[in-house]
N, C-alpha and C positions, 0 to 999 in steps of 0.2 A: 371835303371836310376831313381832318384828323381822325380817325376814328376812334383812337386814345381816348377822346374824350369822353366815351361812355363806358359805365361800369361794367368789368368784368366778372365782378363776383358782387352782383347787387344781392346785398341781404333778401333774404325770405322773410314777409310778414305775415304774422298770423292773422289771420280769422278772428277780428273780437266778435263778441256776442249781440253787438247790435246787427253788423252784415249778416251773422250765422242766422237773425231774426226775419232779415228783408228776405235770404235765400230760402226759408223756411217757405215765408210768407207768398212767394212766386213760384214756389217749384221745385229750385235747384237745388233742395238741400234733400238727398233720400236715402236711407241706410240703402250701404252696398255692399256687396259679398266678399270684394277683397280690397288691401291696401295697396298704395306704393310701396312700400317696403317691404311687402309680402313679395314684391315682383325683385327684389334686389338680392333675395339668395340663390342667383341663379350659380350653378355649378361649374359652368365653362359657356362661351362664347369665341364666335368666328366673325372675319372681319366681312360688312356687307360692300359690297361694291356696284357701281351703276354700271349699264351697258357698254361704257366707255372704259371698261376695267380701272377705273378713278376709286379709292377711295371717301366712302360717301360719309367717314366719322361716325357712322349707325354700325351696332356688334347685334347678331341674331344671340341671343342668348338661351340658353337649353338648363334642365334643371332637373335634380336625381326621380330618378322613374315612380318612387312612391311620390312625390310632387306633382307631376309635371302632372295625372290625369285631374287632380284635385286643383289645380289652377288652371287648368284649359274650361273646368267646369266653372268656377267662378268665374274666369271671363266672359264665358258667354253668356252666364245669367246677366253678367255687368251690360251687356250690349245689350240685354232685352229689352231691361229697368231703359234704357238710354234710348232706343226705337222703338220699344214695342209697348206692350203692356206689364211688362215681367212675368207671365205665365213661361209655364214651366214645357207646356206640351210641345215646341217648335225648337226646343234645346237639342233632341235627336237628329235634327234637321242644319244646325251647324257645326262647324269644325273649325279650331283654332289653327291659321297655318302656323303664321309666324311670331313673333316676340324678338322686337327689336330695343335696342338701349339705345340712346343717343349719350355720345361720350363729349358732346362739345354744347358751349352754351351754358345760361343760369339753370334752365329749367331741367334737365338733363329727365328729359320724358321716356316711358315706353313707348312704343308704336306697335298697336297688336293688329293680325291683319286673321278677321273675322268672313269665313266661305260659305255659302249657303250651297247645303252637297244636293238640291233638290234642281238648280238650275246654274250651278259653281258660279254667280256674282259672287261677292267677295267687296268690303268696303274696311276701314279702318277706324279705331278709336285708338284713344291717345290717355295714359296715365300720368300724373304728374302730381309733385308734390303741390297740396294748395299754397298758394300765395296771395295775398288781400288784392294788392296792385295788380296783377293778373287779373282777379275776379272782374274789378273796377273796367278793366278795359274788357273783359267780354261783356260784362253786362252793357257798357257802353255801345259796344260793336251790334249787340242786338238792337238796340233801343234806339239808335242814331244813325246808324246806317242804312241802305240799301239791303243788308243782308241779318238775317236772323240766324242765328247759332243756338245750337244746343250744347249745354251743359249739365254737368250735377258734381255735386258736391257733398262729401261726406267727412269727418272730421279733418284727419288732415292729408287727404286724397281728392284730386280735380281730375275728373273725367270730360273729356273733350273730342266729340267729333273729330269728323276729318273735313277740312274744308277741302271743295274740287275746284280744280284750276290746273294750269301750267305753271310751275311757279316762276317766279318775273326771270331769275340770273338764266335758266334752260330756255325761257321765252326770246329772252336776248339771244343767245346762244343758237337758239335751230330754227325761230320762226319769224322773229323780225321781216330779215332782210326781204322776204321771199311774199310780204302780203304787200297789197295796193296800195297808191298813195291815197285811194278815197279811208281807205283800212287804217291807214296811218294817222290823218287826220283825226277821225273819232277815239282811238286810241289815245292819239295826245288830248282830245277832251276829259275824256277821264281819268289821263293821270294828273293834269289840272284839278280835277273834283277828289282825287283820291288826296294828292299834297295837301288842299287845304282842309279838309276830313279829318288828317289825320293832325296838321298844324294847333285847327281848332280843338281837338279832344285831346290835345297833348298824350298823344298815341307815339313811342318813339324809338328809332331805330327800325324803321320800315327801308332795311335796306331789299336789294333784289330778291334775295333769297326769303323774304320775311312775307314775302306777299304771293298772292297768284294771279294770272289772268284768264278771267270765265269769257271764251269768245261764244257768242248765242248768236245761232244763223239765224236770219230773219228774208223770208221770201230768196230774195239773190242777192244778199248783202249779210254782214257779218260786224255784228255790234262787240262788244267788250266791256266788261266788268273788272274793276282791280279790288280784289276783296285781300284785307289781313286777314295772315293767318298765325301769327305768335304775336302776341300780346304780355310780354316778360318788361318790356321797358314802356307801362304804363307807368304817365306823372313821376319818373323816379327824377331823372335826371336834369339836374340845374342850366345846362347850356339850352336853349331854344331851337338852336341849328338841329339839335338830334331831334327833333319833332315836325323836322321839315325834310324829307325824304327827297326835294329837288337837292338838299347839300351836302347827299353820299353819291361819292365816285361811283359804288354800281350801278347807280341811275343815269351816271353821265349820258347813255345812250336817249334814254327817256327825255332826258331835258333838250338834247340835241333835237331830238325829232320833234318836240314845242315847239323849240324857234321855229324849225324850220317850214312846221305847215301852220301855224297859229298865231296871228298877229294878235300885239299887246291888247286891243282892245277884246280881242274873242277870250284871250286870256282872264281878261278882268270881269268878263262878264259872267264864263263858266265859275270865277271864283264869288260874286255875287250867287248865281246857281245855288252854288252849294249851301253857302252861309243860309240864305231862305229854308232851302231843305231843312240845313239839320232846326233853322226855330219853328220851322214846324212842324218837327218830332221831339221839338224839347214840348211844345207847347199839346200838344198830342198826346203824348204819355202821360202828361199832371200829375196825380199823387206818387207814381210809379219813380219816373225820375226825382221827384223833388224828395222821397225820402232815400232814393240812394243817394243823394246829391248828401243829404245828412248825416246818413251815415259817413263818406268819406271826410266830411268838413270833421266829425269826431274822433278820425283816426290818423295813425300815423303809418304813411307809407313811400316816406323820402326822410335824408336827411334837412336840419337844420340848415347848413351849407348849401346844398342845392337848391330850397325853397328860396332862400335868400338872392340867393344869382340867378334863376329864373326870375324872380319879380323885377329884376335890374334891367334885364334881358327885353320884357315885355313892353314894359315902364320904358324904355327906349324905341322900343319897335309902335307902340301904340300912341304913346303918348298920352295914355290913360290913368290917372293918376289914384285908382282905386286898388290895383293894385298894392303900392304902398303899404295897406294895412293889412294886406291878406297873412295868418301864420302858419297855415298850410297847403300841400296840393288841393284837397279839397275848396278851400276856400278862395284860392287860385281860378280853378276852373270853374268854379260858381262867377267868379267877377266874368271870363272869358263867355258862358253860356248866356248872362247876360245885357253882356255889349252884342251879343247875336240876335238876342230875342227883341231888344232895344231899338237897335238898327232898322228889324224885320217892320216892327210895328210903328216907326213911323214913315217907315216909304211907303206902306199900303192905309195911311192914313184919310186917301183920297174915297174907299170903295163905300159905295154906297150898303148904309146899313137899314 
């Protein structure tokens, strides 16, 4: 796929006040001790590189000495509020290594990497300016997926875990080649369940680098998870292709290893799989999803343009004519979530009640 064709400087939405009310209302909204922008007067930065001496587009950034103790201390309180309880007593207990900038990308995040000096683990949180359409697909990610994520949110500051994994482009790169074909096979299961996951939630731009792979040994065998991990091109974007991860070139390998151990029907059945899953975590959450579902139906977090060429897009691909009237993403992925729920309940129309 072109990859021109997704935004390179997709606008930043704000936070209206009805999400600020749902994130209240569950959790993720909690005053925190420092901003994003409090993180952007940093004084000088060096360039970070990976063990390949590669430029990784991440700068360590450092920041004048009366600063730098007073912002190692907000972080860590930030990380408590985020795992812990926000007590104060276990704050002597950690130490901020690092503070990195990401210089590439919408979101242009920090990455702080938090050490526990009691037993030196060490895990990561992630700064970023809030953006609505962001929110939308973490909360999605929680609620729809196989995997729950933590977040919090405070005016116009998103705090984000670290998701663990391998992330897919290094996955291709050093461990592909070298696992089983039984390894293979289950892997091409779930990037089957992970495509149409992300197809369905209009989750978009999950190219290699955007995801990770969780392999979990199990007895003498070895399972896999493909979990997102940036969510910047939730519902923005008007083309469809960017919400189908088999029609970026860095999955070529991924798609390759489909054909080659999973016949159409396993394919189509893993994609039924999933569609069940997610209606029965749409149908499982109830008030939960359906008021964030209203919140986004009330907001604006795409263009006119692109709404418009998505529903052409669908409307060709489905042949479902409900789209049609949709005037937003929100209202968009409401018709999508339910031709899933639709679907789910009358295949299981048979079970005895």
């Amino acid at each position: 796929m072109d990859e021109k064709l997704i935004s390179r400087k997709k606008p930043t939405f704000p936070i209206n006040e009805e999400l600020y009310d749902y994130l209240s209302t569950y959790n993720r909204s909690i005053k925190i001790p420092i901003f994003y922008d409090d993180l952007l007067r940093f004084s000088g930065s060096v360039t970070v590189f990976d063990k390949y001496e590669k430029d990784t587009l991440w700068i360590r950034v450092y920041y004048p000495e009366f600063e730098q103790k007073e912002i190692d201390m907000s972080l860590k309180r930030m990380y408590n509020i985020l795992h812990g309880d926000g007590s104060e007593e276990v704050l002597e207990n950690l130490i901020v290594d690092e503070i990195d900038y990401c210089t590439f990308g919408n979101s242009k995040p920090f990455r702080v990497r938090v050490r526990n000096l009691l037993n030196d683990n060490y895990t990561y949180i992630y700064v970023k300016k809030a953006d609505a359409s962001r929110v939308y697909g973490l909360e999605f990610e929680h609620l729809l997926s196989p995997n729950s994520i933590n977040f919090l949110i405070y005016k116009d500051t998103l705090i984000e875990e670290h998701v663990l994994g391998i992330p897919g482009d290094m996955f291709l790169e050093e461990n592909l080649s070298g696992i089983s074909k039984t390894e293979k096979q289950r892997l091409s299961k779930e990037f089957v369940k992970f495509n149409e996951r992300s197809t369905l939630r209009l989750l978009g731009d999950m190219r290699a680098y955007n995801y990770v792979i969780v392999p979990t040994h199990d007895f003498d065998q070895v399972q896999y998870r493909i979990r997102a991990m940036d969510f910047d091109q939730q519902s923005y974007e008007g083309n469809l292709k960017v919400y189908r991860p088999q029609f970026f070139k860095d999955n070529y390998e991924f798609i390759k290893m489909v054909e080659q151990h999973l016949g159409k029907e396993s394919v189509e059945q893993y994609k039924k799989e999933e569609r069940s899953a997610l209606a029965k975590r749409l149908k499982a959450t109830g008030n939960r999803i359906r008021r964030l579902m209203e919140c986004m139906k009330n907001d604006t977090i795409s263009t006119k343009e692109n709404v418009e060429m998505l529903k052409r897009d669908l409307i060709e691909y489905t042949h479902d004519k409900e789209f049609k009237d949709c005037k937003n993403m929100g209202e968009i992925i409401q018709v999508v979530f339910n031709f899933v729920v639709r679907n789910y309940e009358s295949a299981n129309t048979y079970i005895i009640r």
